[in-house]
Biopython code that builds the backbone (N, CA, C, O; Angstrom):
import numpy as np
from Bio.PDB.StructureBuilder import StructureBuilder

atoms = [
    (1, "UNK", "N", (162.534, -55.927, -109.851)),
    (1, "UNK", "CA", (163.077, -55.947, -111.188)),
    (1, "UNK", "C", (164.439, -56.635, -111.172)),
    (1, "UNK", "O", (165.392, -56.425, -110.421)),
    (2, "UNK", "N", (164.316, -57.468, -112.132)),
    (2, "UNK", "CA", (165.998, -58.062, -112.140)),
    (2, "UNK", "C", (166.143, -58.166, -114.044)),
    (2, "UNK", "O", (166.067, -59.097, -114.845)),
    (3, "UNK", "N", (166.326, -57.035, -114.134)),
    (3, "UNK", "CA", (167.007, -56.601, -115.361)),
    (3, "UNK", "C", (168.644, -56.804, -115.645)),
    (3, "UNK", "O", (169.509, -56.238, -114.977)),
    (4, "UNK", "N", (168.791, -57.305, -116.255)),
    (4, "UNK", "CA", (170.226, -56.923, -116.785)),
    (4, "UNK", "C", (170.941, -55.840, -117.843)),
    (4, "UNK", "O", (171.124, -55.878, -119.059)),
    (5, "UNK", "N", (171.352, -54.570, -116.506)),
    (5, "UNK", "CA", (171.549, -53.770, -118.000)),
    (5, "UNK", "C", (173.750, -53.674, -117.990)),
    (5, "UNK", "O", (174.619, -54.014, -117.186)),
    (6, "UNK", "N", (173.737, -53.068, -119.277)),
    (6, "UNK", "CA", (175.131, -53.287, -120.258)),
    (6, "UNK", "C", (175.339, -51.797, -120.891)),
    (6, "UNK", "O", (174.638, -50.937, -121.427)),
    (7, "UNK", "N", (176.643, -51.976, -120.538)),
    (7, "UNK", "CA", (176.977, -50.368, -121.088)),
    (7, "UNK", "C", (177.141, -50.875, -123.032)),
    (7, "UNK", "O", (177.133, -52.027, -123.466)),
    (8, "UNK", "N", (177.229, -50.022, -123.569)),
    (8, "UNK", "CA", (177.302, -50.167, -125.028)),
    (8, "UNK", "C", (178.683, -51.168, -125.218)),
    (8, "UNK", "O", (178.541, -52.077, -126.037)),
    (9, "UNK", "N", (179.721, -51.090, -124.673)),
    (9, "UNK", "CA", (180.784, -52.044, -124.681)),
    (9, "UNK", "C", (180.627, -53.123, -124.716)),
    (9, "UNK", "O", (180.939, -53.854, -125.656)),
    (10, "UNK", "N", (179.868, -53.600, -123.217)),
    (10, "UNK", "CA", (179.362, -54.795, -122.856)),
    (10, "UNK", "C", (178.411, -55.611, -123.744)),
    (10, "UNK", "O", (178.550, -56.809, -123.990)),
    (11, "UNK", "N", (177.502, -54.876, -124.163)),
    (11, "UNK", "CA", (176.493, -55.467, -124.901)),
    (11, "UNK", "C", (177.476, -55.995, -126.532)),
    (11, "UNK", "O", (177.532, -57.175, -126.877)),
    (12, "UNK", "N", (178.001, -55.110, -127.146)),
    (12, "UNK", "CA", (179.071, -55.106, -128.073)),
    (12, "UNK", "C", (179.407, -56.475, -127.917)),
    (12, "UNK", "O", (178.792, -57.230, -128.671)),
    (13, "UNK", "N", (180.317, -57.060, -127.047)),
    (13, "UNK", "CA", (180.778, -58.078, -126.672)),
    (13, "UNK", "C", (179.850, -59.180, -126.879)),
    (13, "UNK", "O", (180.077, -60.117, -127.645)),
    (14, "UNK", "N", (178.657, -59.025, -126.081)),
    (14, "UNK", "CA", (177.786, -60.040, -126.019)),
    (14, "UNK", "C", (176.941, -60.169, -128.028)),
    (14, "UNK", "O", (176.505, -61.295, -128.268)),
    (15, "UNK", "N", (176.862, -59.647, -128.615)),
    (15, "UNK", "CA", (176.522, -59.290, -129.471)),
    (15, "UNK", "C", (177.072, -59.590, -130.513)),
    (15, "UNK", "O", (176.269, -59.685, -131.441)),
    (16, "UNK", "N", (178.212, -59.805, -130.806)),
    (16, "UNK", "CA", (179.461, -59.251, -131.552)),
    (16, "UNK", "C", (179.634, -58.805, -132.518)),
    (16, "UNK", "O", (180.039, -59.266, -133.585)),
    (17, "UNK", "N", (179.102, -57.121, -131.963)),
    (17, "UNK", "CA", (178.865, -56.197, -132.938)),
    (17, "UNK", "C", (180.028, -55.011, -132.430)),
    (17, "UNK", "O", (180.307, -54.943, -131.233)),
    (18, "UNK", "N", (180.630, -54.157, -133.353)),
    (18, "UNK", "CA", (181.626, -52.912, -133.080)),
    (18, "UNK", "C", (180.364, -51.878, -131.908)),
    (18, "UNK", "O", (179.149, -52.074, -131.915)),
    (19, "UNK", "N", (180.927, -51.055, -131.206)),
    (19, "UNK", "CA", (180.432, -50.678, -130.142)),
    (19, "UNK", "C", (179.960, -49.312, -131.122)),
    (19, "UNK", "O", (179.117, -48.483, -130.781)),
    (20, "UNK", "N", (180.635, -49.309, -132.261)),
    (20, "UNK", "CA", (180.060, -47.667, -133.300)),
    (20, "UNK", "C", (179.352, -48.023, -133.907)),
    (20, "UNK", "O", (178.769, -47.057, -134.399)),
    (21, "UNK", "N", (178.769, -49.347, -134.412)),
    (21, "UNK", "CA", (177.805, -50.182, -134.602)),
    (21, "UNK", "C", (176.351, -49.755, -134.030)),
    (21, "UNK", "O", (175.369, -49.184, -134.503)),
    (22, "UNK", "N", (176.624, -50.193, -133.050)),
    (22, "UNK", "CA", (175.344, -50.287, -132.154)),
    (22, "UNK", "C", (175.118, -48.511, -131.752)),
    (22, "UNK", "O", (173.940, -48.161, -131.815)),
    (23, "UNK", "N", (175.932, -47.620, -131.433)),
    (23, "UNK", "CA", (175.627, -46.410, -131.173)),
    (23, "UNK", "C", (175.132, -45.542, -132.774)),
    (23, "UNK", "O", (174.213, -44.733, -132.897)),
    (24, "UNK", "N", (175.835, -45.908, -133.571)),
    (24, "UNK", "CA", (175.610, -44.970, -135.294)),
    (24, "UNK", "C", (174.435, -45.868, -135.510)),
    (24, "UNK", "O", (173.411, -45.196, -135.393)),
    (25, "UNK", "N", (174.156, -47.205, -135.797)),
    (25, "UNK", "CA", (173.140, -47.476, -136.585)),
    (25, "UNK", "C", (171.883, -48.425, -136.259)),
    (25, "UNK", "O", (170.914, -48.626, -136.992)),
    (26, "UNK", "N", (172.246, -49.208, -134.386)),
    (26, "UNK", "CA", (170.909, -49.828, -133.788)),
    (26, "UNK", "C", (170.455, -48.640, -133.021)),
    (26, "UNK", "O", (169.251, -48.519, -132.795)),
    (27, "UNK", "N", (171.213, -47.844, -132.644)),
    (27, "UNK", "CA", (170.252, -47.007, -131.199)),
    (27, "UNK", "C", (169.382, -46.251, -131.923)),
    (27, "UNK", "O", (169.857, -45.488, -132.764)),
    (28, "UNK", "N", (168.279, -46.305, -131.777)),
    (28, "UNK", "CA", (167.006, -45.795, -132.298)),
    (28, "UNK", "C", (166.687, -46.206, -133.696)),
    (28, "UNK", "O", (165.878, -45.517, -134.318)),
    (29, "UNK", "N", (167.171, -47.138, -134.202)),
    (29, "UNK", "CA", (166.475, -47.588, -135.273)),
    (29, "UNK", "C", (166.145, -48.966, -135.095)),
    (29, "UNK", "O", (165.173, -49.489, -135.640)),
    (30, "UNK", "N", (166.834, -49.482, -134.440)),
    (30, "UNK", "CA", (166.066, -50.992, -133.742)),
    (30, "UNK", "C", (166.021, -51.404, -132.679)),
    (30, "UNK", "O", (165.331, -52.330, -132.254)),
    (31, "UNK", "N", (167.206, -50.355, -131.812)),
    (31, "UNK", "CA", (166.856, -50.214, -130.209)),
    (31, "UNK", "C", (166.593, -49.016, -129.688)),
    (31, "UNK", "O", (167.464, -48.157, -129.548)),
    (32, "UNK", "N", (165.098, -48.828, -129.287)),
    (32, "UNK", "CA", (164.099, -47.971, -128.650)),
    (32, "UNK", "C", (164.546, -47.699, -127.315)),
    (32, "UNK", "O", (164.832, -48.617, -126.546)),
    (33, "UNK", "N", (164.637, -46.242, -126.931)),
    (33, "UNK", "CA", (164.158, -46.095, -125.333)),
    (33, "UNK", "C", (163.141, -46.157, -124.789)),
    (33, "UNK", "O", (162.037, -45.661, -125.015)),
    (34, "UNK", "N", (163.763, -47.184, -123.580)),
    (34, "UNK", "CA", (162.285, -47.089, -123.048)),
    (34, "UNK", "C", (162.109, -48.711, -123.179)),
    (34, "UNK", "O", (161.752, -49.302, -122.159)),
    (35, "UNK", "N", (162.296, -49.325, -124.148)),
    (35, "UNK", "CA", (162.207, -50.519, -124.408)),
    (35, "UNK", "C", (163.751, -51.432, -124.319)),
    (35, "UNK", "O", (163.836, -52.275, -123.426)),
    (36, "UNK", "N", (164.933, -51.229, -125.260)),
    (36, "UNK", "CA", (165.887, -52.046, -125.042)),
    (36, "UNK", "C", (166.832, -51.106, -124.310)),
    (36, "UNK", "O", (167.793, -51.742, -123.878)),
    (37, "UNK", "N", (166.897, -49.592, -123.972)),
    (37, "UNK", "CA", (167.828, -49.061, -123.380)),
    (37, "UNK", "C", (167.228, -47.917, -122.337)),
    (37, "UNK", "O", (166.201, -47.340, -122.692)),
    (38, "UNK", "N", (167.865, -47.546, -120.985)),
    (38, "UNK", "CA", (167.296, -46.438, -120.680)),
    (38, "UNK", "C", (168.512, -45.287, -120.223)),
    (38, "UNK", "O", (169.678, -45.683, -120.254)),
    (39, "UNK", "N", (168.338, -44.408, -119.961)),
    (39, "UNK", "CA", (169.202, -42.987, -119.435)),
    (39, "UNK", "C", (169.156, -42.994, -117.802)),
    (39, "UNK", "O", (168.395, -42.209, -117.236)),
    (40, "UNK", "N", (169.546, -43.417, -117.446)),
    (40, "UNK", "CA", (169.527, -43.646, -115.720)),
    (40, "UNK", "C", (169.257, -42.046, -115.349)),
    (40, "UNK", "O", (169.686, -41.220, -116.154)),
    (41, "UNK", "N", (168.713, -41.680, -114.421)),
    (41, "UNK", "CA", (168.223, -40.278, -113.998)),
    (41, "UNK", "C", (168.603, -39.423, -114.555)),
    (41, "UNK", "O", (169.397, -38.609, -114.084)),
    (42, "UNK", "N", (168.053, -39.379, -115.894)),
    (42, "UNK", "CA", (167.963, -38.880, -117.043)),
    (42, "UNK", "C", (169.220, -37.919, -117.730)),
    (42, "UNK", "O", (169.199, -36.765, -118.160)),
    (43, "UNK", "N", (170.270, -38.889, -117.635)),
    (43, "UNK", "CA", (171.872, -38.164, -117.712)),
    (43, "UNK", "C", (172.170, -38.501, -119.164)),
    (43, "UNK", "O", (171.305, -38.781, -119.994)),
    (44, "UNK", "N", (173.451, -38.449, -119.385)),
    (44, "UNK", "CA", (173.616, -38.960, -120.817)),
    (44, "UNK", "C", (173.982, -40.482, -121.091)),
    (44, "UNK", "O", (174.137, -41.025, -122.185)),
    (45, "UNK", "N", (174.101, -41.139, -119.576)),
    (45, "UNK", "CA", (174.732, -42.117, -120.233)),
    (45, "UNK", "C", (173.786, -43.229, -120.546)),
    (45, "UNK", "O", (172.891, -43.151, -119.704)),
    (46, "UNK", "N", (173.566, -44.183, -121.319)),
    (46, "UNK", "CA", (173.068, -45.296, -121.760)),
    (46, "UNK", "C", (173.199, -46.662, -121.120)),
    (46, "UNK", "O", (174.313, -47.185, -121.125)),
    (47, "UNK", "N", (172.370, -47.172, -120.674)),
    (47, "UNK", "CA", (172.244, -48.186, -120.490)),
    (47, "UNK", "C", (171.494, -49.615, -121.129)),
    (47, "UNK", "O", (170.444, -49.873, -120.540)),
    (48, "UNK", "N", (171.822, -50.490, -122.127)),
    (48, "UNK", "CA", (170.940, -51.186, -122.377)),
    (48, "UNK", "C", (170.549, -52.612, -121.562)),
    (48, "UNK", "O", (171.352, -53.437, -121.125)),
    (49, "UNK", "N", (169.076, -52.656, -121.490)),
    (49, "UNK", "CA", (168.673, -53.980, -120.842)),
    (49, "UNK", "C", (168.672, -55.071, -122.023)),
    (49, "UNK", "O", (168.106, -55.090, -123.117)),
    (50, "UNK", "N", (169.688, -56.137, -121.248)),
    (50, "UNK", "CA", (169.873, -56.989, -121.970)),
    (50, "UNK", "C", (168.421, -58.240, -122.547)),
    (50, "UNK", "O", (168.300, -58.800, -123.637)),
    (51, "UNK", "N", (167.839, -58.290, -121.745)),
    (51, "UNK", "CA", (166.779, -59.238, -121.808)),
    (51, "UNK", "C", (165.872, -58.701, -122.754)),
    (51, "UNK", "O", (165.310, -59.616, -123.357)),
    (52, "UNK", "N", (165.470, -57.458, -123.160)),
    (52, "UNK", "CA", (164.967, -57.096, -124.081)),
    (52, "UNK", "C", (165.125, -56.969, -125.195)),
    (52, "UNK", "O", (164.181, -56.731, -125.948)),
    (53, "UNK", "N", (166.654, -57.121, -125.705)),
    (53, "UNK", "CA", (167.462, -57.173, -126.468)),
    (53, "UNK", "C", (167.563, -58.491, -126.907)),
    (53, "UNK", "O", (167.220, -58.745, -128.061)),
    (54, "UNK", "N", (168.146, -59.729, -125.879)),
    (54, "UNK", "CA", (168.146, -61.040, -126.382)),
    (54, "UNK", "C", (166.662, -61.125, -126.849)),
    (54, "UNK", "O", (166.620, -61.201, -128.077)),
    (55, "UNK", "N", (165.167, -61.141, -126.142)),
    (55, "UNK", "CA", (163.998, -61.334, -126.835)),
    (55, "UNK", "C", (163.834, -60.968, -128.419)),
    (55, "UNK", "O", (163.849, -61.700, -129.408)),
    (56, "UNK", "N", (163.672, -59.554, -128.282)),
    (56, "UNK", "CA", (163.812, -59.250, -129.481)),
    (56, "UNK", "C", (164.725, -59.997, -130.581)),
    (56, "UNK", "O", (164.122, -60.509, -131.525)),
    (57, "UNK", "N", (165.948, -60.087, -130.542)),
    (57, "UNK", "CA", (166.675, -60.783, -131.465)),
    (57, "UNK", "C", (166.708, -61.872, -131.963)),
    (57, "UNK", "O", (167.409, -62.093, -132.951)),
    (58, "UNK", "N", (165.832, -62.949, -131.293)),
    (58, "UNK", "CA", (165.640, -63.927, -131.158)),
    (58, "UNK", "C", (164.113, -63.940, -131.687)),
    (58, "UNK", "O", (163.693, -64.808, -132.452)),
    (59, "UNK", "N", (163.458, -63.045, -131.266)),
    (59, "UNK", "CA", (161.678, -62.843, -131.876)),
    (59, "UNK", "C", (162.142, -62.544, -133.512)),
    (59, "UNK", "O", (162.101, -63.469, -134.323)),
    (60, "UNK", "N", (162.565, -61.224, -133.897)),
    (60, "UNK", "CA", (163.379, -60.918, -135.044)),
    (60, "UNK", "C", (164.049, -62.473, -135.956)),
    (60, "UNK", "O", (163.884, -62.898, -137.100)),
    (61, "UNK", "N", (164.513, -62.760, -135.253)),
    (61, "UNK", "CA", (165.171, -63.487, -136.351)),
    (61, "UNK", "C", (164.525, -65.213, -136.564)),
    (61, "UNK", "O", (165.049, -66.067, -137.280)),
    (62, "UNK", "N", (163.536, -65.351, -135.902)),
    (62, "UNK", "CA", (162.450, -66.628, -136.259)),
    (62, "UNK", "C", (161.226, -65.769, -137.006)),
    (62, "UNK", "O", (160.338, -66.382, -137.599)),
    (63, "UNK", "N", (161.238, -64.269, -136.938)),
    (63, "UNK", "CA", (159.746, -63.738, -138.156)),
    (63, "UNK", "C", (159.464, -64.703, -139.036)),
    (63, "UNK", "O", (158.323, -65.160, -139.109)),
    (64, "UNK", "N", (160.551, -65.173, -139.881)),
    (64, "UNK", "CA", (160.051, -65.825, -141.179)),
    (64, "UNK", "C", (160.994, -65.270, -142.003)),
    (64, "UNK", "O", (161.827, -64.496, -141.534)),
    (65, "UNK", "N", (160.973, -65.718, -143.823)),
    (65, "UNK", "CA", (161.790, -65.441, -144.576)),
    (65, "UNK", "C", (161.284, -64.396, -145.600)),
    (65, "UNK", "O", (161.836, -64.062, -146.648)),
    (66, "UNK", "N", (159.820, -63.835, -144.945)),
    (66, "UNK", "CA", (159.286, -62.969, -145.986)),
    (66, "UNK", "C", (160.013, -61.579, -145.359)),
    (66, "UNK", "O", (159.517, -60.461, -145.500)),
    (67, "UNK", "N", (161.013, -61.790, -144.791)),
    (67, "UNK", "CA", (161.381, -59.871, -144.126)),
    (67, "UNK", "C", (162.791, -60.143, -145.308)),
    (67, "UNK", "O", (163.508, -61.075, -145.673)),
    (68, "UNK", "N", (162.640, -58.940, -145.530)),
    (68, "UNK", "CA", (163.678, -58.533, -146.256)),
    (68, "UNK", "C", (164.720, -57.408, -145.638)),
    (68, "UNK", "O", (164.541, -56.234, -145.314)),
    (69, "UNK", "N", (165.894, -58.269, -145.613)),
    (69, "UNK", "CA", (166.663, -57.160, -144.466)),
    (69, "UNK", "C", (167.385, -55.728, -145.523)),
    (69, "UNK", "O", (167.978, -55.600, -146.594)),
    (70, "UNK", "N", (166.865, -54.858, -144.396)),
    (70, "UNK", "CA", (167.609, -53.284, -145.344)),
    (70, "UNK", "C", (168.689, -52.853, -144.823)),
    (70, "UNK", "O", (168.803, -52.926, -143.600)),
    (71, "UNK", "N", (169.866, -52.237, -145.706)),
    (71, "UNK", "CA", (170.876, -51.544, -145.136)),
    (71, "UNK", "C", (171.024, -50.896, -143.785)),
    (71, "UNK", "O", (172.003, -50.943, -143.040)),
    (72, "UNK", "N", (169.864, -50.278, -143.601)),
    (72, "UNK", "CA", (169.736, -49.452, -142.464)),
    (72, "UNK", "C", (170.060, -49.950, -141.270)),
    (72, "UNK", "O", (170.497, -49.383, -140.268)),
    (73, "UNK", "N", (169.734, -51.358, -141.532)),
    (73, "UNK", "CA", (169.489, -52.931, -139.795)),
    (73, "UNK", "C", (167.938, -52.907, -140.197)),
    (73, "UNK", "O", (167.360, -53.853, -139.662)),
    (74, "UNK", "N", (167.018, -52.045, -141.044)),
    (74, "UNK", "CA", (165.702, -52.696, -140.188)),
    (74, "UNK", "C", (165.427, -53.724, -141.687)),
    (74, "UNK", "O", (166.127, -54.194, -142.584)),
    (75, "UNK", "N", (164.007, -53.716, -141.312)),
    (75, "UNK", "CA", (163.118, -55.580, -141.969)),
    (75, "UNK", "C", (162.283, -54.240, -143.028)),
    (75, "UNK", "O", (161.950, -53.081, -142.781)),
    (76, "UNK", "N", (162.187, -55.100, -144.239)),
    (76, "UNK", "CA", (160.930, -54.933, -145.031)),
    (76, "UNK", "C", (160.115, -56.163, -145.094)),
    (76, "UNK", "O", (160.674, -57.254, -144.977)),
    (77, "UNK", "N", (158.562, -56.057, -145.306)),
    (77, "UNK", "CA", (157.700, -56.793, -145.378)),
    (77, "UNK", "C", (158.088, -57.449, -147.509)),
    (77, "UNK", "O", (158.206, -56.617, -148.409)),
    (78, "UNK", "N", (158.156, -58.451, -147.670)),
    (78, "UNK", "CA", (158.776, -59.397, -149.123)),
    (78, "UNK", "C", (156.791, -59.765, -149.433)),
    (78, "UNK", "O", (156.432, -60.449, -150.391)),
]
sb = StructureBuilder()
sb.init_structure("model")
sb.init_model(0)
sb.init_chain("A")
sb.init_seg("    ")
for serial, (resi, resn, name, xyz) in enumerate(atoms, 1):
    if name == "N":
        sb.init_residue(resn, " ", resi, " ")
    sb.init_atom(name, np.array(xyz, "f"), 0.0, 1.0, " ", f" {name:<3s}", serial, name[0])
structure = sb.get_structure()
């Protein structure tokens, strides 16, 4: 495995999103565990993998112009 993972700071940076951002309103509503982040031996702290993250964002944002973006961060179907 050659994952790249990012503490919430890091990714922040890469992102350039506020780090209360990504913890209050992507973690679990558009970033999944398991998929863009995991709990290293199952502690509290967070780790997100970056490569799943760039995919996604990049898959996300070529969908098309029929998504209608909601307050929340997520997509409605237009």
């Amino acid at each position: 495995m050659s994952d790249t993972y990012l503490t919430t700071e890091e990714l922040a940076r890469r992102i350039k999103y506020d780090p209360r951002t990504i913890r209050e309103r992507l973690k679990d509503s558009v970033l999944l565990e398991g998929v863009h982040y995991i709990r290293p031996f199952g502690g509290r702290k967070i780790l997100y993998i970056w490569e799943a993250i760039e995919r996604d964002m990049v898959q996300n944002s070529t969908a098309g112009a029929e998504m209608i973006p909601m307050a929340n961060g997520g997509l409605a179907n237009g």
